[in-house]
C-alpha positions as CSV (number, residue, x, y, z in Angstrom):
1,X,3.9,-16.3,18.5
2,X,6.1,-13.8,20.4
3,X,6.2,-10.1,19.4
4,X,9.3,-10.6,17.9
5,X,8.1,-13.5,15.3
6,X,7.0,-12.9,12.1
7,X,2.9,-14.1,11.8
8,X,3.5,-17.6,9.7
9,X,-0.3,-17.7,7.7
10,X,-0.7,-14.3,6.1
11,X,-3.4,-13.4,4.3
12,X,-3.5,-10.5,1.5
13,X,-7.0,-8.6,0.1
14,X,-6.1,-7.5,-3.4
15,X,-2.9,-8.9,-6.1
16,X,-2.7,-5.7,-7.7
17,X,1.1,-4.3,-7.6
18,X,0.8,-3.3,-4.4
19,X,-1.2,-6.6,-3.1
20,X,1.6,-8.5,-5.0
21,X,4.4,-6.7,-3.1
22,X,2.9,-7.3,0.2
23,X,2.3,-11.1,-0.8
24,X,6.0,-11.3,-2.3
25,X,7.5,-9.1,1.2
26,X,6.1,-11.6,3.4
27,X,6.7,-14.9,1.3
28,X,10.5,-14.5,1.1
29,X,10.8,-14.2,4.6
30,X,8.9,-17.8,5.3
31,X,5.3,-17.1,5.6
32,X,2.8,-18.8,4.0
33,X,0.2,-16.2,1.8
34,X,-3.1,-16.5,0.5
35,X,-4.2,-13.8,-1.5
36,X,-7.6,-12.9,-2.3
37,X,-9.0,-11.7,-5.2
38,X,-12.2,-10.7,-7.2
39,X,-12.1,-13.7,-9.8
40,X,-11.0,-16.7,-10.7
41,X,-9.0,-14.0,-13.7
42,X,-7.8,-12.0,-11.7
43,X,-6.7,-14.7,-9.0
44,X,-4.3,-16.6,-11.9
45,X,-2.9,-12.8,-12.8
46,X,-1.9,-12.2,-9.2
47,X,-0.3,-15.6,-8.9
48,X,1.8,-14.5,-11.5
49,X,3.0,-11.2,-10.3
50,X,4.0,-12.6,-7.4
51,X,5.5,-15.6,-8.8
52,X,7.3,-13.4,-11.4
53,X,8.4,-10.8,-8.3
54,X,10.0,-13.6,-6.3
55,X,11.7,-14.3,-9.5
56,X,13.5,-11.0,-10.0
57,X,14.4,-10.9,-6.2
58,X,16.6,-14.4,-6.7
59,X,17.9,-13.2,-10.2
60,X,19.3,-10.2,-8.1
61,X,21.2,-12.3,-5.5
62,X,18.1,-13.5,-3.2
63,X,18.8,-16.8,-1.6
64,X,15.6,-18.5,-1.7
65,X,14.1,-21.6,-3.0
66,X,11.4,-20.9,-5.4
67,X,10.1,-23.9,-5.5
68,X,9.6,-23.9,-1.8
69,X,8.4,-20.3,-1.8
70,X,5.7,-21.2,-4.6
71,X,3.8,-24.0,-2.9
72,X,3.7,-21.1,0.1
73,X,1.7,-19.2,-2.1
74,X,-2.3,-19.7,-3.1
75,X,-4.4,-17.0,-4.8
76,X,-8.1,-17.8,-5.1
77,X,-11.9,-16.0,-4.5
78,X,-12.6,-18.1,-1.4
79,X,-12.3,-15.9,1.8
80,X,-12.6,-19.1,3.6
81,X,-9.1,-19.4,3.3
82,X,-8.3,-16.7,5.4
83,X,-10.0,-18.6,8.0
84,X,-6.1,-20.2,9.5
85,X,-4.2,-16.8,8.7
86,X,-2.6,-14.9,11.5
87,X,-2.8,-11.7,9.7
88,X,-4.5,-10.2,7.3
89,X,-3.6,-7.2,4.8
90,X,-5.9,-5.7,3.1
91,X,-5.0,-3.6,-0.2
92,X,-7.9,-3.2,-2.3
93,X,-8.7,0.5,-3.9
94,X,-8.1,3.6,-1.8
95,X,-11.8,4.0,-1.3
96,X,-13.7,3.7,2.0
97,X,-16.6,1.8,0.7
98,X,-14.4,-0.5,-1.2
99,X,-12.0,-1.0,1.9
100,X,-14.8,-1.1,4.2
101,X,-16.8,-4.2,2.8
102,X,-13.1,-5.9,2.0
103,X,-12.1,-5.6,5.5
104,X,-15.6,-7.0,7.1
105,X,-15.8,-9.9,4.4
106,X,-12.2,-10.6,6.0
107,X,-13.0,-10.4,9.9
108,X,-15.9,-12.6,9.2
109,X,-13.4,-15.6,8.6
110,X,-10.8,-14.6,10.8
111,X,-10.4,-16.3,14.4
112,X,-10.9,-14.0,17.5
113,X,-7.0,-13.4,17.9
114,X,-5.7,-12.6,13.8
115,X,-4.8,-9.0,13.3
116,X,-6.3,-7.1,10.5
117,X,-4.7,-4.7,8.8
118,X,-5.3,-1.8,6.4
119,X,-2.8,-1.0,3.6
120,X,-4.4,2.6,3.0
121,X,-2.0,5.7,2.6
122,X,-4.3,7.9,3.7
123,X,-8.1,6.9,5.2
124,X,-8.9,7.4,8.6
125,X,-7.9,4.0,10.5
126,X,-10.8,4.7,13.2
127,X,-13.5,5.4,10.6
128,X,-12.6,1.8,9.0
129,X,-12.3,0.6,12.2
130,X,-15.9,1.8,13.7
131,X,-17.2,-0.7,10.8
132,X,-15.8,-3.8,12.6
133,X,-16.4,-6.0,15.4
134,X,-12.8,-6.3,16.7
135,X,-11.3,-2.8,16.3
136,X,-8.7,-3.9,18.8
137,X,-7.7,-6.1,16.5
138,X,-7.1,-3.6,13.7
139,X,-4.1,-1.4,12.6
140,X,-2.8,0.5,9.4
141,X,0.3,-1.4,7.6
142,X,0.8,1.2,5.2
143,X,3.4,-0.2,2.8
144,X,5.4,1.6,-0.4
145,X,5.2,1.0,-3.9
146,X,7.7,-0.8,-5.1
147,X,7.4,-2.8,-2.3
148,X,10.7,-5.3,-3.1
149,X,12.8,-2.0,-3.4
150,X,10.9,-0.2,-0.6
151,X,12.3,0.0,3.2
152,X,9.8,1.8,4.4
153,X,6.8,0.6,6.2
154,X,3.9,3.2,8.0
155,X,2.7,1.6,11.3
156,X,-1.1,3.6,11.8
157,X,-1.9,3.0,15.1
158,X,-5.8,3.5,15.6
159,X,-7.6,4.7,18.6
160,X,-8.8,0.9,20.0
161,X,-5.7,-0.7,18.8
162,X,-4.7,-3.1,21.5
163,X,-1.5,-2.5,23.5
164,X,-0.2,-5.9,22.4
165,X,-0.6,-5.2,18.6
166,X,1.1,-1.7,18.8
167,X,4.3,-3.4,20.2
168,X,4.1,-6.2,17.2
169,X,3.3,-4.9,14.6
170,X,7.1,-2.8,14.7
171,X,9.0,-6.0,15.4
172,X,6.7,-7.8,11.9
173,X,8.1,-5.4,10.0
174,X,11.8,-5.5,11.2
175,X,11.3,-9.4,10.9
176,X,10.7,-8.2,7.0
177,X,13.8,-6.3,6.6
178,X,12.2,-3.0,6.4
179,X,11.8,0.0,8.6
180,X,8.7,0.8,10.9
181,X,7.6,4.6,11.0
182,X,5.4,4.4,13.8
183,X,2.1,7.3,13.8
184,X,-0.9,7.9,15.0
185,X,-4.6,7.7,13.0
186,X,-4.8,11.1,10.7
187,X,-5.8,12.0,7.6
188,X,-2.5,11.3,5.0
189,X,-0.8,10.1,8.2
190,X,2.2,11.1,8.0
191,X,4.1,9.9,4.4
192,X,0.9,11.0,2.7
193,X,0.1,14.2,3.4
194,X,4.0,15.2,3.6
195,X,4.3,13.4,-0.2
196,X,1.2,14.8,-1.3
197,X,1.8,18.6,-0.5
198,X,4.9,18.4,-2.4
199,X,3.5,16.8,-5.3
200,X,0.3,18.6,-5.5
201,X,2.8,21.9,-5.7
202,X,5.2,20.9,-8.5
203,X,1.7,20.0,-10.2
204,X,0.4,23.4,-9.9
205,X,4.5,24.6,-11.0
206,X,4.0,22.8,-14.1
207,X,-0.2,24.2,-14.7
208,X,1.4,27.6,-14.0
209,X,4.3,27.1,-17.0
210,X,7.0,27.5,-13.9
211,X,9.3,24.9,-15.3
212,X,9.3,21.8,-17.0
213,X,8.1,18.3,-15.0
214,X,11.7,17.0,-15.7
215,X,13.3,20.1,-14.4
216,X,11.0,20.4,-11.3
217,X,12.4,17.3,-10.5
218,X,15.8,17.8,-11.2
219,X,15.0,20.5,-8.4
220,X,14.4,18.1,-6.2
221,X,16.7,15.3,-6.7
222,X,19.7,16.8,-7.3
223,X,18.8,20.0,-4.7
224,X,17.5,18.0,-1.8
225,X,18.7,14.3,-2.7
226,X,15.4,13.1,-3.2
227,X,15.7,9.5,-5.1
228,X,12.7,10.4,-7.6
229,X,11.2,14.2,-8.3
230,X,7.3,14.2,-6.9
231,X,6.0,13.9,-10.7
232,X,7.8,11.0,-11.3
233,X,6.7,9.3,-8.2
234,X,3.2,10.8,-8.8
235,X,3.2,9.0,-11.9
236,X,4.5,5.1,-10.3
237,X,1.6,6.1,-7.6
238,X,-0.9,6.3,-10.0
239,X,-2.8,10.4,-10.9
240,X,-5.7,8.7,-9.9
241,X,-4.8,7.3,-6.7
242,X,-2.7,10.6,-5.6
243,X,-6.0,12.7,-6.9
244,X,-7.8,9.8,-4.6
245,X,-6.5,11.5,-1.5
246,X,-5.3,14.7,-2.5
247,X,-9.8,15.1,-2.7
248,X,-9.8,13.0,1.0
249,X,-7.5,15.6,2.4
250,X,-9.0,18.9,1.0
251,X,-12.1,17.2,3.0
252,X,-10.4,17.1,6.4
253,X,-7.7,19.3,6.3
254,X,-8.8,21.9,4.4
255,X,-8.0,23.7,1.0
256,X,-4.1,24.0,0.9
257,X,-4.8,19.9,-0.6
258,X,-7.5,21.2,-3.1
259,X,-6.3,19.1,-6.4
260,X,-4.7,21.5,-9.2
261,X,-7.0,21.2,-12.4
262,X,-4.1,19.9,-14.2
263,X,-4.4,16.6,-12.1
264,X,-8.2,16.6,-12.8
265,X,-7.8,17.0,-16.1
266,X,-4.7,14.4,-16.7
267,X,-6.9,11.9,-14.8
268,X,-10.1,12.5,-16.7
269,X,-8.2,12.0,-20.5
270,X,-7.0,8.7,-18.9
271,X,-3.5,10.0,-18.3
272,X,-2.9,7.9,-14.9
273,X,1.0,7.7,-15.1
274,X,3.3,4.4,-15.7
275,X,-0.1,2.5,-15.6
276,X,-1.4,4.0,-18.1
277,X,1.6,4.6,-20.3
278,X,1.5,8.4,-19.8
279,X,1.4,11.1,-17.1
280,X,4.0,13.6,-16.5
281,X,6.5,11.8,-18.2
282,X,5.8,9.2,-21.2
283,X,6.2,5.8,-20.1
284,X,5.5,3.9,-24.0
């Protein structure tokens, strides 16, 4: 496989929406994907969101076979089937523990020469990679929800990555269709902690009875040309996941990321955004 070439066995940790994204991103373009998942439950849900993802992309004008494209694609609990794949994604919870035994139960089944990679928005790529035996091997893929719609893909580039892998893993994701932001390992990278100050501001606009969430991201759309305001993004990210790292950033970088109690409190009633049904805005 030359830099250039897309990896043909792909492995993916996690079907969630963003697990399914990744899976459907790389399955369009050729690859076979196995997709990992908890149980045999959740294994037969993730089938289907990716199935039902391709789906939408051929409705829209995709040229693709989906019959082809569906016996490319296996979800199951068995990380012995990651045992052939070229590279592996993982995109389980934004939580180091969590992330950390996903990524060593895949580098156990891996051959010498896959890649590893890390979907995380914001945890430091050389702490998870400290926990592995072939660091070298290991990068951040840091991908955008949705990720069908999405043109954006973070390159994190850890301290032992290997020379080879930071000049492939640009060309993989031009071989996707999408855009490669290359940065180095740190806390929110870059996407992150940029998206995150802004949102964690128009949070503490709305706590403070500024404006309304709708106007605040008026503001922003129609001031600065942003496709979505940050509370409606904040909202199809999840309050619990942007809470996630706003928390891992106040850590590392200090206070100006210290959550607003608004997001605490949203997240404690169970208001997580689209998930959910409600966050800033009411999804029902």
């Amino acid at each position: 496989m030359t830099t250039s070439e897309l990896p043909a066995r792909v492995g993916v940790i996690g079907g969630g929406r963003m697990g399914a994204g990744i899976a459907h991103a790389f399955l369009i373009n050729g690859a076979d994907v196995v997709v990992i998942e908890r149980d045999e439950a959740a294994a037969e849900a993730a089938h289907g969101r990716v199935t039902e993802s391709v789906a939408k992309s051929i409705q829209r004008g995709l040229e693709l076979d989906a019959d082809a494209a569906a016996a490319r694609l296996r979800t199951t609990v068995d990380h012995s089937a990651l045992a052939d794949r070229d590279l592996v994604v993982e995109a389980v919870f934004e939580d180091f523990a969590v992330k950390r035994d996903a990524l060593r139960a895949a580098e156990a089944q891996l051959r010498p020469d896959a890649t590893l990679a890390s979907n995380t928005s914001s945890i430091s790529l050389d702490s998870l990679a400290a926990e592995l035996e072939r660091p070298e091997q290991f990068l951040g893929l840091h991908f955008f929800n949705p990720v069908p719609a999405s043109t954006l893909i973070e390159v994190v580039i850890a301290s032992a990555t290997s020379a080879a892998l930071r000049e492939a893993a640009p060309e993989w994701v031009r071989a996707l269709g999408k855009a490669p932001v290359v940065v180095q390992d740190s806390p929110g990278f870059a996407s992150s902690r940029l998206g995150v100050a802004i949102a964690l501001e128009a949070i503490r606009m709305v706590e403070e009875g500024v404006a309304s969430a709708e106007d605040i991201d008026a503001a922003m759309e129609l001031g600065y040309k942003h496709p979505q305001g940050p509370l409606k993004t904040t909202d199809i990210v999840g309050l619990d996941v942007r809470l996630g790292i706003a928390e891992y950033l106040a850590e590392h970088l200090g206070e100006r990321f210290e959550p607003p109690q608004l997001l605490r409190d949203k997240v404690a009633r169970g208001e997580l955004g689209r998930k959910s049904g409600r966050g800033f805005y009411d999804w029902n």
